[in-house]
C-alpha positions as CSV (number, residue, x, y, z in Angstrom):
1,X,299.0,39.4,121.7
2,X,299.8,35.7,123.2
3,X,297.1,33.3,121.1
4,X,294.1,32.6,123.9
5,X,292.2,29.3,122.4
6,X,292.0,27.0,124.5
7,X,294.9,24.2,122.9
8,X,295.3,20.9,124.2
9,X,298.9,18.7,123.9
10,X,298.6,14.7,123.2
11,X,299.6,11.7,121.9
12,X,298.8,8.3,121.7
13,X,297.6,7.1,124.9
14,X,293.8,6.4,126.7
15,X,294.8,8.7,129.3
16,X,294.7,11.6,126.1
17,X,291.6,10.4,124.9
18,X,289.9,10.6,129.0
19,X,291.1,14.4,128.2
20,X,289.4,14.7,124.3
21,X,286.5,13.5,125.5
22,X,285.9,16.3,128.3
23,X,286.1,18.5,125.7
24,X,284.5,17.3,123.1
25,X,281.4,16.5,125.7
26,X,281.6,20.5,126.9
27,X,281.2,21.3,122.8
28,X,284.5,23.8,123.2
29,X,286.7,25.0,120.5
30,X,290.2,24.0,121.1
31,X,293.7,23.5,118.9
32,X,294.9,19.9,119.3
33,X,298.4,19.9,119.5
34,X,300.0,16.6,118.6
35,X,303.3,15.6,120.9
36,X,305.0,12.3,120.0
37,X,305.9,11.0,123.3
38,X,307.0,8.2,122.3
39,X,309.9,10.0,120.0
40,X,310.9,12.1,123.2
41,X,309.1,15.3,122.3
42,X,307.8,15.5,125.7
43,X,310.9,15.8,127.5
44,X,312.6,19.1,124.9
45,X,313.7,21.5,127.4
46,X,310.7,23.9,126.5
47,X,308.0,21.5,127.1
48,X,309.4,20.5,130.0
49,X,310.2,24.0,131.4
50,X,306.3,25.8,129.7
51,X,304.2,22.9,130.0
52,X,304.4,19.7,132.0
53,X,307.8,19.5,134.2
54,X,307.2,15.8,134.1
55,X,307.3,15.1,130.2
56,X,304.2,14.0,129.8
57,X,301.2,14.2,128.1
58,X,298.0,15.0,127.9
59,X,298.7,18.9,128.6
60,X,295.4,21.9,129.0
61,X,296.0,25.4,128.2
62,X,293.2,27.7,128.7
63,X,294.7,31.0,128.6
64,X,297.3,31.6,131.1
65,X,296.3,28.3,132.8
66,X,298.5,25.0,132.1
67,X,297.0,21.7,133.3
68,X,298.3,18.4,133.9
69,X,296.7,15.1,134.3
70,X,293.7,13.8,132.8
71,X,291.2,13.6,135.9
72,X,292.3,17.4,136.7
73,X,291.9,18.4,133.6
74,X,288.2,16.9,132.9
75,X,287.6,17.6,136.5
76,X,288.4,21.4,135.7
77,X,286.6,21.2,132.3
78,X,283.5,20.0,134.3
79,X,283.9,23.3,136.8
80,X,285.0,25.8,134.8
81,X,282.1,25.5,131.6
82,X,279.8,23.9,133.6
83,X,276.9,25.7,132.1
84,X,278.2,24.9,128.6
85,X,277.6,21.4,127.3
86,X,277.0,17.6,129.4
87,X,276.7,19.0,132.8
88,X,279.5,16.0,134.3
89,X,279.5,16.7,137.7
90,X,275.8,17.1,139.5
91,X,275.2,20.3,141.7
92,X,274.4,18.1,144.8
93,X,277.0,17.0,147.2
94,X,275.6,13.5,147.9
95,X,275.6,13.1,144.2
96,X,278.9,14.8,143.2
97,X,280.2,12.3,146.3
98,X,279.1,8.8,144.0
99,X,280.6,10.4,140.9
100,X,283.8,10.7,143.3
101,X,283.4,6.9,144.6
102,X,282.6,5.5,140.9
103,X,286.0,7.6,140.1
104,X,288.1,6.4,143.1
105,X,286.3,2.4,142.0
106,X,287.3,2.8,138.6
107,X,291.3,4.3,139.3
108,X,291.8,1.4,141.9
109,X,289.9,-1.5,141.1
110,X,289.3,-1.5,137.5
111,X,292.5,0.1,136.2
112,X,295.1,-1.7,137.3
113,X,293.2,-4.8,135.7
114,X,292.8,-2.8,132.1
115,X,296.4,-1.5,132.0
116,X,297.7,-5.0,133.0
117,X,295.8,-6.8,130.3
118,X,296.7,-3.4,128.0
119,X,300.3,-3.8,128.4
120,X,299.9,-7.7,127.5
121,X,298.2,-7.5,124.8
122,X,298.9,-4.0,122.8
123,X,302.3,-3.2,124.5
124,X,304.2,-6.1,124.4
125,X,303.2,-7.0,120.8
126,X,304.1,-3.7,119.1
127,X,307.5,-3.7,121.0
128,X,308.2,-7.1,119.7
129,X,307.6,-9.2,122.9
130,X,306.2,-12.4,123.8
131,X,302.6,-12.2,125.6
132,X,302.4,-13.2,129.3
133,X,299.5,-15.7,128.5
134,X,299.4,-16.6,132.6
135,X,299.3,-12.9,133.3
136,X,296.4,-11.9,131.0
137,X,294.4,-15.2,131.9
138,X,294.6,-14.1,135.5
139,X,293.8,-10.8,134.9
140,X,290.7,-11.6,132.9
141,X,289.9,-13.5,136.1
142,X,290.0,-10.7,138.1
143,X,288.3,-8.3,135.0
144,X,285.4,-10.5,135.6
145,X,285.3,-10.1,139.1
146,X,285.0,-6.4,138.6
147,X,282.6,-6.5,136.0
148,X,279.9,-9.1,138.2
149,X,279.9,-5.6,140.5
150,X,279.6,-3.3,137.5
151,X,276.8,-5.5,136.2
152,X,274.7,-5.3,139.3
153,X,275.3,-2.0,140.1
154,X,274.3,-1.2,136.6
155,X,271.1,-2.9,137.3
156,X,270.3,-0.3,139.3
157,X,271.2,3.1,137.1
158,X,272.2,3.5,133.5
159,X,275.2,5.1,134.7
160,X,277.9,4.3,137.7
161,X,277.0,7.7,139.2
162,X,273.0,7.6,138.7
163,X,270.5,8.8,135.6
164,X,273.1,10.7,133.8
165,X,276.4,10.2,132.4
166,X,279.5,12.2,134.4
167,X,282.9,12.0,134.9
168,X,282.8,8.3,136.3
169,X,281.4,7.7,133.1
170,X,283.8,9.4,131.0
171,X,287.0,8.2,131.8
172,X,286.3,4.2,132.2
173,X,285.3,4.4,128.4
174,X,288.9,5.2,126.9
175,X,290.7,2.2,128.6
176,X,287.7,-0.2,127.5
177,X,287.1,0.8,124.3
178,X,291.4,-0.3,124.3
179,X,290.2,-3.5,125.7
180,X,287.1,-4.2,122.9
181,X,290.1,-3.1,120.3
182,X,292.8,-5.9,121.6
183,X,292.4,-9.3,119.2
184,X,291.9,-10.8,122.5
185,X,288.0,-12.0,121.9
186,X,287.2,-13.4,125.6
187,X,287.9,-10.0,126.6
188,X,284.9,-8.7,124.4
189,X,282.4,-11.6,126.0
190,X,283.3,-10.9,129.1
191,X,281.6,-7.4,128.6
192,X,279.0,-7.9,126.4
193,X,277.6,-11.0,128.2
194,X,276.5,-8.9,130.6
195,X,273.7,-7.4,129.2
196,X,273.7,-3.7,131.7
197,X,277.2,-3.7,131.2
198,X,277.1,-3.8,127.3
199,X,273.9,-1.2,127.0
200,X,276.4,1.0,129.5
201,X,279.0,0.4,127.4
202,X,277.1,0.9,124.4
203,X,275.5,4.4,125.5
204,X,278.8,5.7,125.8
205,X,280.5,4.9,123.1
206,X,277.5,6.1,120.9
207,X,277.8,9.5,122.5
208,X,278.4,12.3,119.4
209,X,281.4,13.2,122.0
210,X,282.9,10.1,121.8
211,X,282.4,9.9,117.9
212,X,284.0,13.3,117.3
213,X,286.9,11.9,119.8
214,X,287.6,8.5,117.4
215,X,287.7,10.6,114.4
216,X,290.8,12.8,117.0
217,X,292.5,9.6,117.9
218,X,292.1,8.4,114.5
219,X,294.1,11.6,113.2
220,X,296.9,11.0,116.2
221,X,297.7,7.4,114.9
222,X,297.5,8.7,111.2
223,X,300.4,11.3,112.7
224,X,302.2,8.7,114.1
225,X,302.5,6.9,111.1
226,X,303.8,9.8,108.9
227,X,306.7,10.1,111.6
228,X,307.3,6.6,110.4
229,X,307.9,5.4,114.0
230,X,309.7,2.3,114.4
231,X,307.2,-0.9,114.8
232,X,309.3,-1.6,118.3
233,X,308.9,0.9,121.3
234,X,312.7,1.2,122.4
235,X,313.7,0.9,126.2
236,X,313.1,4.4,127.4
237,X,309.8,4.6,125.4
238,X,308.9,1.2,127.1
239,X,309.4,2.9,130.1
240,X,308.0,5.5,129.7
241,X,304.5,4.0,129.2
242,X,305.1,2.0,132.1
243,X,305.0,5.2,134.7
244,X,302.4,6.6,133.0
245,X,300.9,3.4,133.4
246,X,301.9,3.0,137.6
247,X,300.6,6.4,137.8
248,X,297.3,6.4,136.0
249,X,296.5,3.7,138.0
250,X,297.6,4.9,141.1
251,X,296.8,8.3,141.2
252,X,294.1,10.4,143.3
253,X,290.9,9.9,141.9
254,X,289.7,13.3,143.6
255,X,292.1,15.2,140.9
């Protein structure tokens, strides 16, 4: 008899942790199944012919169901167990339609700025490269743009979608708490001088959820290390992050 927990494939990468987090916030009992993208094990010929025909990660099984993408995958989680757990998407269709909007906000306008500034500051460094200082100084510009908006429209609700915390919610807080982790200290001002913005921020990342899904990322990089990984990301791995990147930020925020 084929093994029915629910298993979830990841590596290192925010897009993985948008996925831990669903999970973790639905209180489910899942395998975490460790793939080290970055050493190729996402492109063997079985995981690219049983689980993601695109090499990449993060991956949902849930009995016969495979799922790929992280916004699918929450958005699924949020359906399918919507009685169990954080109820993340509301029943009504005015409401579930700001979740949407906060979702499509956040994949257009504040994740291009977070991967840029991401790729600048963690990417380039661990593969050994030189910073673009002009890139991240404009994109900081622009990340406080964004943030003026998030700010007032926080002023308003706790939370992007209204009184409770969804799946807007939910997947801005893995690419910011990257940001907060960067040696870059402007970057941490520029969120917590804005005082609805910080408490936002805050809430979140106080959540038992998101606690239970640091100790999970913790356990991926400890993983990573016992591979004893090279310090520099080669070509194809550098690559590699950089569609992931173009897509995560380009993608359909409806998935």
């Amino acid at each position: 008899m084929a093994d029915s927990k629910m298993k979830l494939h990841c590596g290192w990468f925010f897009l993985n942790s948008a996925a831990l987090f669903g999970i973790n916030e639905k209180g489910l009992d899942f395998e975490l199944v460790f793939v080290d993208w970055i050493a190729g094990e996402s492109k063997t010929k079985t995981f690219l012919s049983t689980l993601n025909p695109f090499g990449e990660v993060p991956v949902l099984e849930d009995g016969d169901l495979k799922l790929y993408e992280s916004k699918a995958i929450t958005r699924y989680l949020a359906e399918q167990y919507k009685d169990t757990g954080t109820n993340l998407l509301p029943d009504d269709p005015k409401e579930r339609a700001v979740v949407g909007t906060w979702m499509e906000v956040g994949n257009n306008k504040f994740l291009p700025i977070a991967l840029a500034l991401i790729k600048e500051l963690i990417i380039k460094p661990y593969q050994g490269l030189a910073t673009d200082v002009t890139s991240v100084g404009e994109n900081k510009e622009k990340l406080s743009e964004i943030l003026n908006i998030y700010e007032a429209h926080l002023g308003k609700s706790p939370y992007l979608a209204g009184e409770s915390f969804t799946l807007a919610d939910l997947h801005h807080l893995p690419p910011i708490d990257y940001l907060l982790n960067t040696e870059e200290k402007e970057l941490k001002k520029l969120i917590y001088s804005r005082p609805n913005v910080a408490a936002w921020v805050e809430k979140m990342k106080s959540r038992p959820a998101w606690l239970k899904t640091v100790v999970m990322k913790n356990h991926i990089v400890d993983l990573m290390k016992q591979r004893r990984l090279p310090k520099k990301l080669d070509s194809s791995s550098v690559h590699e992050f950089t569609l992931m990147a173009q897509k995560s930020a380009f993608a359909m925020g409806n998935n």
